[in-house]
C-alpha positions in Angstrom: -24.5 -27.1 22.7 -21.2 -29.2 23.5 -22.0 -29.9 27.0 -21.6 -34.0 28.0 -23.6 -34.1 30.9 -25.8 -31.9 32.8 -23.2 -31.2 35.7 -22.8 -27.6 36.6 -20.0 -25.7 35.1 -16.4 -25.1 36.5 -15.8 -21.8 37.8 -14.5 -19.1 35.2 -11.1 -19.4 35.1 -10.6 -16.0 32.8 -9.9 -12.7 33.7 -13.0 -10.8 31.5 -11.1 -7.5 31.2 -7.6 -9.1 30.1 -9.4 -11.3 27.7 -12.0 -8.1 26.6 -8.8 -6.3 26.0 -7.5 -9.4 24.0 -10.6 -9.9 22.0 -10.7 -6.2 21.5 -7.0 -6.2 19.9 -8.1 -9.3 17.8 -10.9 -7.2 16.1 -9.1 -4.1 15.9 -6.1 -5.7 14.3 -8.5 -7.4 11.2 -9.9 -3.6 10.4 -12.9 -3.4 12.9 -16.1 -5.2 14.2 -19.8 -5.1 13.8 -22.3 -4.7 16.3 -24.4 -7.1 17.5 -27.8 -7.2 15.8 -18.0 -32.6 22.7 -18.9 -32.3 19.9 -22.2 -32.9 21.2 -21.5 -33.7 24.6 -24.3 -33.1 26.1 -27.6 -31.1 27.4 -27.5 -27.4 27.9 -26.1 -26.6 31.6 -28.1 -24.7 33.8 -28.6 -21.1 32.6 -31.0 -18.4 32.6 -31.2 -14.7 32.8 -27.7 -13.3 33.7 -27.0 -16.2 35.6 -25.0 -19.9 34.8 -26.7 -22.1 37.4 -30.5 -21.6 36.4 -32.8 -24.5 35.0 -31.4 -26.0 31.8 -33.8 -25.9 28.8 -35.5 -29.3 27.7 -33.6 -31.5 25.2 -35.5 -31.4 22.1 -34.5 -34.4 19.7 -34.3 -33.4 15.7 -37.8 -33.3 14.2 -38.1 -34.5 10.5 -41.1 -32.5 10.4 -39.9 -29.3 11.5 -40.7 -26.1 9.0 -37.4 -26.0 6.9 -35.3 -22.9 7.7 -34.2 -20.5 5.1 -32.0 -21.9 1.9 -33.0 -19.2 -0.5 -30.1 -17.7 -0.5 -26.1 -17.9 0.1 -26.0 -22.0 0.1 -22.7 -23.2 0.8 -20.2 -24.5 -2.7 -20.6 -28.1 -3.8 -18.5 -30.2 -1.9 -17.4 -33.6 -1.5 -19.0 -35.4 1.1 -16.4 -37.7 1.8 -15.0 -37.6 5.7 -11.5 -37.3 4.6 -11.5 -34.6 1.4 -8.7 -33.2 1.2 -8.8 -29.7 -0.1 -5.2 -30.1 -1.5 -5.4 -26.6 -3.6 -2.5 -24.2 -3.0 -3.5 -21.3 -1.2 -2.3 -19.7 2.1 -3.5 -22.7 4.0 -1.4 -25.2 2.1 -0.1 -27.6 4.3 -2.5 -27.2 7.2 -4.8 -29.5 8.8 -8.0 -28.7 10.2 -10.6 -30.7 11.9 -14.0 -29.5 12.2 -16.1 -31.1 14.6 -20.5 -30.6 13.6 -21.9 -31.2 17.2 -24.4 -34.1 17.5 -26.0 -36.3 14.9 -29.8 -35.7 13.1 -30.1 -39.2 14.1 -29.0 -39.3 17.9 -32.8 -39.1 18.9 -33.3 -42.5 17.3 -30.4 -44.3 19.3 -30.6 -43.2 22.5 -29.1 -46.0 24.1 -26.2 -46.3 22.1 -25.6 -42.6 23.1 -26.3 -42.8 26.5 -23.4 -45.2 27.0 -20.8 -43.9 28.9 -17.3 -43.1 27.7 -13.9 -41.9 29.4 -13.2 -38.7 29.2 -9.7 -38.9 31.1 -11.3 -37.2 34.8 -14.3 -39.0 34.4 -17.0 -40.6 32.4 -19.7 -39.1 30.5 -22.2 -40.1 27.6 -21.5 -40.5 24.3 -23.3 -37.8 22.8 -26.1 -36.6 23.3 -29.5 -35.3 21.2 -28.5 -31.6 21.3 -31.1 -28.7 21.0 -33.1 -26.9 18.3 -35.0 -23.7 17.5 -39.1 -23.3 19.1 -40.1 -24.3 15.5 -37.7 -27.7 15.6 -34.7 -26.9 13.3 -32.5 -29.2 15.0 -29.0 -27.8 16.1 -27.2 -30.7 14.6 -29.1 -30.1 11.1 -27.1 -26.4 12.0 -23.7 -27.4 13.2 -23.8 -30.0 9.7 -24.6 -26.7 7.3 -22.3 -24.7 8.9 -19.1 -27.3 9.0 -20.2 -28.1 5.1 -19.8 -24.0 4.7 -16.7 -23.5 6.6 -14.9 -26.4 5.2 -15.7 -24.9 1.4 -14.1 -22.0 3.1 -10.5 -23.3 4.1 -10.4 -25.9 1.2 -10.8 -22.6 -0.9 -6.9 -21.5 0.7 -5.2 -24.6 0.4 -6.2 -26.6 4.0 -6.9 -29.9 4.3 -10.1 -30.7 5.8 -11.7 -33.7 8.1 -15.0 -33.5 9.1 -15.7 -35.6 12.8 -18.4 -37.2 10.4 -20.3 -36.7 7.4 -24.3 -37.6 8.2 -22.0 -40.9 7.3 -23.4 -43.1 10.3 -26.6 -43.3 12.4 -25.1 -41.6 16.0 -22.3 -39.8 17.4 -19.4 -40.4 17.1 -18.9 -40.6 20.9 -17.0 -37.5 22.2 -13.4 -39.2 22.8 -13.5 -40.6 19.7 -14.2 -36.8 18.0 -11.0 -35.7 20.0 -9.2 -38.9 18.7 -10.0 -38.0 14.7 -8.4 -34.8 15.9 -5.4 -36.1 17.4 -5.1 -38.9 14.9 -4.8 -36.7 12.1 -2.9 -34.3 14.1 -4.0 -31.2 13.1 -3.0 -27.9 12.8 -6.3 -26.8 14.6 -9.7 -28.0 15.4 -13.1 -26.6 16.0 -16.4 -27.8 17.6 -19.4 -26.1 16.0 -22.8 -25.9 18.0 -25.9 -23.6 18.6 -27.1 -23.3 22.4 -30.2 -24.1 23.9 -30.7 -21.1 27.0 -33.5 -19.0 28.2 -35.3 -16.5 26.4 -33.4 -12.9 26.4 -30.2 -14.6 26.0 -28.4 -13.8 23.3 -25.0 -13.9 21.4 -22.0 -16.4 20.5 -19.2 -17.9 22.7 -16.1 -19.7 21.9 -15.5 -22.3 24.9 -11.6 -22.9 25.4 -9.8 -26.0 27.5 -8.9 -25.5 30.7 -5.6 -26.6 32.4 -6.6 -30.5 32.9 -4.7 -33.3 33.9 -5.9 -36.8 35.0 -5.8 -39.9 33.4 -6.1 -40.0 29.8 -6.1 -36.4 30.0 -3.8 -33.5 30.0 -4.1 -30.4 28.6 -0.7 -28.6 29.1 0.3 -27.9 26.0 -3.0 -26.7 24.6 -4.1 -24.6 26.1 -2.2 -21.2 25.2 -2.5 -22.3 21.2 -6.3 -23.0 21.9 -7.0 -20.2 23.7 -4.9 -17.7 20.7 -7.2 -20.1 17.9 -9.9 -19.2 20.1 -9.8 -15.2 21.0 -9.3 -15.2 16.8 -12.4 -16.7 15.9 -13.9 -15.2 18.6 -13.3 -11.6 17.6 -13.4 -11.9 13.8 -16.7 -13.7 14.5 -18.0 -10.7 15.6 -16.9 -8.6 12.5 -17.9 -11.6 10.1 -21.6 -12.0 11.2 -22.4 -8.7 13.2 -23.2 -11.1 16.5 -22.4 -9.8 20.2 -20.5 -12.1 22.5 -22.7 -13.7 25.0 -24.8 -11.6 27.5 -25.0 -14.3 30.0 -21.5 -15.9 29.8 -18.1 -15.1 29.6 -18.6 -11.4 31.0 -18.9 -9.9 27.4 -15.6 -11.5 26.3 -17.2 -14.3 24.3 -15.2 -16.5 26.0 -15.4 -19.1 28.3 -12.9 -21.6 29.6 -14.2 -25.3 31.1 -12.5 -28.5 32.1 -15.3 -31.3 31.6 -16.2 -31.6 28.5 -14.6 -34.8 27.0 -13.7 -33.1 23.7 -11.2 -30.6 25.2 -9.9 -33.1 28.2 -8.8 -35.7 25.3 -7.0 -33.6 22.6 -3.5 -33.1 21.9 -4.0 -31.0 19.5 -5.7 -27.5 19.8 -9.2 -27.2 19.7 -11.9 -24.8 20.9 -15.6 -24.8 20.3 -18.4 -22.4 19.4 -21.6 -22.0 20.9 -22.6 -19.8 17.7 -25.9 -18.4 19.2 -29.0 -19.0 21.2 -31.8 -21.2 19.6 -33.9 -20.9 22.3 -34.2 -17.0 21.9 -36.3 -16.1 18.6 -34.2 -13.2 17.8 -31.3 -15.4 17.8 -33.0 -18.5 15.8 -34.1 -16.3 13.3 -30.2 -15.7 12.5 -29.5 -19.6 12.8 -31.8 -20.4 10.6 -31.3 -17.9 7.9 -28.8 -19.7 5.3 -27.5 -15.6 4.5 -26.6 -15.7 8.2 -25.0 -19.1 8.7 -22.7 -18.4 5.3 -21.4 -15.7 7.5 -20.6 -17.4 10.8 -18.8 -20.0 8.7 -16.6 -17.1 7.3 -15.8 -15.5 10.7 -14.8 -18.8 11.8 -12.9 -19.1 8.9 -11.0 -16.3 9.2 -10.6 -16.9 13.1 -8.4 -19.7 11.7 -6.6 -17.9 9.2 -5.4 -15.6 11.5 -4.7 -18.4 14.2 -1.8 -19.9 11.4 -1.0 -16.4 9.9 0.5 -15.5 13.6 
């Protein structure tokens, strides 16, 4: 859950059916879709029901105790763990850059004033980063977002990409969400993407992909991201679907599985275009029994994948 404070959202800035259609085309175009069956920036905004502006769920820090979810099958290939591996293979990605941002740290719970600090997000401040969520049973979202990023970078080193990871369980918090845009710009990549699990009310159910909005203040402007990141993000988005079999949210983005804010620190501060993905519910069993089936998680990472894919392949 990327969210770097718990101040309520911005207004939707999207029009659902233009985007519908949009997301529509996307899956249509890459031969069908299923059916539904900042960087850690902090706790879950209010939600519940249909509605954005209920109660936010608790924040749950990472439990090493928690029942281990399902690695019986589909484990992601071996990989390096370094930060920087470079996937240098030819392949249809060759030459492309992608940074892929796992939301929170496993050990954020055990620094809690380090994350707390605040950090400029260009409009603002905001914390660092914060603990994230987890499932009832305590499989902790960033234990998720890590497996997944591992997965999806196996993925787009497989075609050729090189890949950074924000970090590699390399440090003992964060990094702090303007730095995770800064590895992005630094490197300047081709394309980058947050990966996260939400924490919401029981009943709701499904993915969205969370694009920047138009922002411009201080540090941050936004101009000319926003029409790449919002192309990156209607791909994922509706290949997503096909990939994993997942409906787009019930309770945001008016069925588009899309949703557009301007204050989260990780969108305000990149140069480069970048989306994330809120790739389920953790708080709703149906939907934690997917995020926590290593079957299910090999298959988000591939319709993220291919969301990129078909981002470069125009």
């Amino acid at each position: 859950m990327p969210y770097d404070d718990s101040v309520s959202p911005t207004p939707h800035r999207l029009r659902p059916l233009l985007v519908a259609a949009a997301l529509a085309a996307v899956c249509l175009s890459a031969a069908g879709c299923g059916a539904g069956g900042d960087s850690g920036e902090a706790q879950a905004r209010p939600r519940q029901g249909s509605s954005a502006t209920s109660a936010a769920p608790p924040s749950v820090s990472p439990s090493r105790s928690a029942p281990a979810p399902d690695r019986t099958s589909a484990s992601p290939p071996s990989t390096s763990p370094s930060k920087t591996s470079g996937g240098r293979a030819s392949g249809p990605l060759s030459g492309k850059t992608v940074v892929i941002d796992p939301g929170h740290n496993p050990n954020n719970h055990l620094h809690t004033r380090e994350i707390s600090r605040q950090v400029d997000i260009g409009t603002t401040h905001k914390e660092c980063d914060t603990t994230g969520t987890s499932t009832n049973s305590g499989y902790a979202e960033a234990q998720f977002t890590l497996d997944v990023s591992h997965r999806l970078r196996a993925l787009l080193q497989a075609q050729g990409a090189k890949v950074i990871l924000t970090y590699d369980n390399d440090r003992p918090y964060g990094p702090c969400v303007d730095e995770r845009a800064r590895i992005g710009n630094n490197a300047e990549a081709d394309a980058v993407v947050s990966v996260h699990a939400d924490g919401s009310a029981v009943g709701n159910r499904g993915f969205h992909v969370i694009l920047p909005a138009l922002v411009r203040g201080g540090a941050a402007d936004t101009s000319k991201i926003v029409d790449p990141s919002r192309d990156l993000g209607t791909r994922i988005a509706g290949l997503f679907v096909r990939a994993t079999g997942s409906a787009p949210s019930n309770y945001i983005g008016g069925n588009t599985g899309l949703d557009t804010r301007s204050d989260l620190g990780g969108l305000n501060l990149s140069t480069v275009p970048k989306v994330f993905i809120e790739c389920g519910n953790m708080r709703d069993p149906k939907d934690a029994a997917q995020l926590t089936s290593a079957g299910w998680r090999q298959k988000a990472a591939q319709g993220i994948a291919d969301g990129i894919t078909s981002y470069f392949n125009g």
